[in-house]
N, C-alpha and C positions, 0 to 999 in steps of 0.2 A: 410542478404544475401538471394536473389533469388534464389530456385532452381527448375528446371525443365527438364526434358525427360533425367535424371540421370546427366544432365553437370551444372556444378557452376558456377551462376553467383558472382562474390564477387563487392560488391560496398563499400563506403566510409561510407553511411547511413546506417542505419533499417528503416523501414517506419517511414517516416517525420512526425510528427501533424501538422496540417494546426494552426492558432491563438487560444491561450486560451483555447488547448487542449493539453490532455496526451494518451498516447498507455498504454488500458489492459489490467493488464496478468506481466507476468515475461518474462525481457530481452530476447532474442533469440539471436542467431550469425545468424542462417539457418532455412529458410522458404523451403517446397516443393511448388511445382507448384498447384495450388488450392487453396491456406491457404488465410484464412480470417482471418484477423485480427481488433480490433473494439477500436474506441477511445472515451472517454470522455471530459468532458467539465471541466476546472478546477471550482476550486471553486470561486463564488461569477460571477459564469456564468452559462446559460443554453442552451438546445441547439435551435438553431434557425429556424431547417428545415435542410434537406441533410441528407445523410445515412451513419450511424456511423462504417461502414466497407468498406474496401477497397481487391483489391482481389491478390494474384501473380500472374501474368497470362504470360508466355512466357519469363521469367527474370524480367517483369517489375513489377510494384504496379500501380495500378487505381489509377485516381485521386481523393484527400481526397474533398468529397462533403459535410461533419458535418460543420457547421455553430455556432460558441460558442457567444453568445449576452451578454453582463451584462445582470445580473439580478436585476430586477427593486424590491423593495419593495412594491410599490402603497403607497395609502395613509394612513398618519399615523390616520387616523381620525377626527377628531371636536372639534375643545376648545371652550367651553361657553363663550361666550362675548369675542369671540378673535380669531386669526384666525394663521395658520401653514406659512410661504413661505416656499416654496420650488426654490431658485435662484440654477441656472444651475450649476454643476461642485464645489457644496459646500459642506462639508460632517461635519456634527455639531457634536462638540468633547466632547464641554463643555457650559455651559449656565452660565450669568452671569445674576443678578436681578439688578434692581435697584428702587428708593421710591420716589415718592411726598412727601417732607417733608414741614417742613415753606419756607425755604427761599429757595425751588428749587429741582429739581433732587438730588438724592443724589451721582452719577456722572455721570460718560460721557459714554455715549455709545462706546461699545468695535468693535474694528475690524475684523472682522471675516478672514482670510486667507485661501486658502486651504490647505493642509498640501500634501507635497512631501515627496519622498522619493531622495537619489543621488544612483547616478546608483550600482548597488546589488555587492557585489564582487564574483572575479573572482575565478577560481577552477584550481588547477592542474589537467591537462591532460581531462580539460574537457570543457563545455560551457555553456552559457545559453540564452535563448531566451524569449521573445520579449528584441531587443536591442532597447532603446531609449535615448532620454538626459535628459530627467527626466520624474519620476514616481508617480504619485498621490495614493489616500490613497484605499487600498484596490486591487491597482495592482497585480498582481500576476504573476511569474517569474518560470521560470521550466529549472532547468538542465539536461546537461544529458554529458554523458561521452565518451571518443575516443573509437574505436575499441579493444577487450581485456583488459575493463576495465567497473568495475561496479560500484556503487552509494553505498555510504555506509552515509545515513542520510535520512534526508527529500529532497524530490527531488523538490519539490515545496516552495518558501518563497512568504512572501504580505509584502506590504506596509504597514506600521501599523499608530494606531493614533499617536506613537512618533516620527515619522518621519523617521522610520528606517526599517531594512525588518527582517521580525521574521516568521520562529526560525534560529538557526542559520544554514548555507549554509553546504551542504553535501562536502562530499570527493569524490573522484574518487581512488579506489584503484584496483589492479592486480588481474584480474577472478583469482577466486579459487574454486576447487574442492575439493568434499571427496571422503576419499575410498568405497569400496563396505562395506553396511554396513552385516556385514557376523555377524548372532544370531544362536549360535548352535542349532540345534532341535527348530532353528523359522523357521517360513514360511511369506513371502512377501506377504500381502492382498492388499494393494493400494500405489498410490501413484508414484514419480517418477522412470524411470526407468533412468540406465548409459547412459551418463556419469551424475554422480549427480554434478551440478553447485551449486552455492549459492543460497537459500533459498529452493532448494528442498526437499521435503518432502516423507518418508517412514512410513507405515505403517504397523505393526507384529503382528503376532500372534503366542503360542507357541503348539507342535507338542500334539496330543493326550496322556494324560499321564503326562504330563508338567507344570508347573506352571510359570508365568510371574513376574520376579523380575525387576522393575523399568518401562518409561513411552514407550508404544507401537508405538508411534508417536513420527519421528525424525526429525528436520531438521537439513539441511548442513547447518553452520553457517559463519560467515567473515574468522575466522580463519582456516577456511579448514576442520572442525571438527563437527561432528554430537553431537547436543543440542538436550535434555538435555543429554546424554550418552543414550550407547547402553545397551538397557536390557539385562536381563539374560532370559534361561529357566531352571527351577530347575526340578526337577523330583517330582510326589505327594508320599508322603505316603498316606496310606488306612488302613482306620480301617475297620475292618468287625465284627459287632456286630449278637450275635445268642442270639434267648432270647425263652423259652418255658413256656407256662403257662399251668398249671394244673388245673381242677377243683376245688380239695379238697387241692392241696399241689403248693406251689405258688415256682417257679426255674427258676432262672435266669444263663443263661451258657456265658462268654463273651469268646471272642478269638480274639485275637489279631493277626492282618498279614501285616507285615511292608517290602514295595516294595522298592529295593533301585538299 
């Protein structure tokens, strides 16, 4: 959602990725008027020229100018006394040998195929894009979820050498929030502010005086629930040691003072 000169736009989308591209950052609902936003090039792609943000400007999004190209390997190098092909659109999985023996090869020259994938399956409440009728090896496939609904997996699957898409396809499950995450005698140093959505992250520290029982960084997790648990702040004890040395006569005086 677009927002601008305090009125709300609401659309069907979030900023589109143009081909073989993903959006930056963590899901939004609401953009202000100004916001940039920047996309990348999935993998086993680069980018090919065009400028990898886009703007809100008046309700709408700029149009996406990033350009995502396969990425080429180049050459694999030089074989002595022998030479690489490289045939178009073939992707070598496995090598077979074969021997001058007496009476002949020792068989037959294998068929090389490209290897496919069949089209990625489908997600409740959700989609995925590039749709085609079929996918060669190394494709790569990006979902994404309906409105009020977030991605709970790998958002990206490929075409793999077994003919199939790996790893396996995410879920779309129902935004979920947490509460405020409230540490007695901590104080908030970074990180997100409410409403805290899934994967946001908080960072604490405890009041002067205070000692920190468990981990200072939290995130909101699937289940609405701040991982790994919210710390404590204990209170310090204090020792306060007094010690006097003498010339001739050696005295040690301790005391003890326990702050509770």
């Amino acid at each position: 959602t677009c927002v601008t000169n305090f009125v709300f736009f609401f659309f069907k989308h979030s900023p589109v990725p143009g081909p073989n591209m993903y959006l930056r950052g963590s899901p939004s609902d609401m953009f202000t008027d100004g916001t940039k936003v920047y996309f990348s090039c999935e993998v086993g792609y680069i980018s090919g020229g065009g400028s990898p943000s886009i703007t809100c400007t008046a309700g709408s999004w700029s149009p996406v100018r990033l350009k995502c190209e396969r990425k080429s390997c180049g050459t694999a190098g030089e074989v002595t006394n022998g030479y690489i092909d490289y045939p178009d659109y073939t992707h070598i999985i496995f090598e077979i040998e074969i021997f001058c023996e007496a009476r002949g090869w020792s068989g037959r020259l294998p068929d090389c195929e490209e290897v496919t994938c069949d089209s990625p399956p489908e997600i409740v409440n959700g989609a995925f894009s590039p749709v085609k009728e079929e996918y060669s090896y190394r494709d790569v496939v990006q979902y994404r979820c309906e409105y009020q609904y977030i991605l709970n997996g790998s958002k990206t699957i490929i075409c793999s050498e077994e003919g199939t898409f790996k790893p396996d396809p995410p879920t779309c499950v129902k935004e979920v929030s947490c509460e405020n995450p409230d540490v007695d005698h901590g104080v908030w140093i970074e990180g997100s502010r409410p409403p805290y959505k899934f994967s946001a992250t908080v960072t604490f520290e405890c009041q002067s005086g205070y000692t920190m029982k468990g981990a200072r960084t939290q995130t909101c997790d699937i289940n609405g629930k701040w991982s790994p648990g919210l710390p404590t702040c204990e209170r310090k004890s204090q020792m306060m040691i007094t010690t006097w040395l003498y010339k001739y006569r050696f005295k040690v005086t301790f005391s003890l003072v326990l702050i509770f």
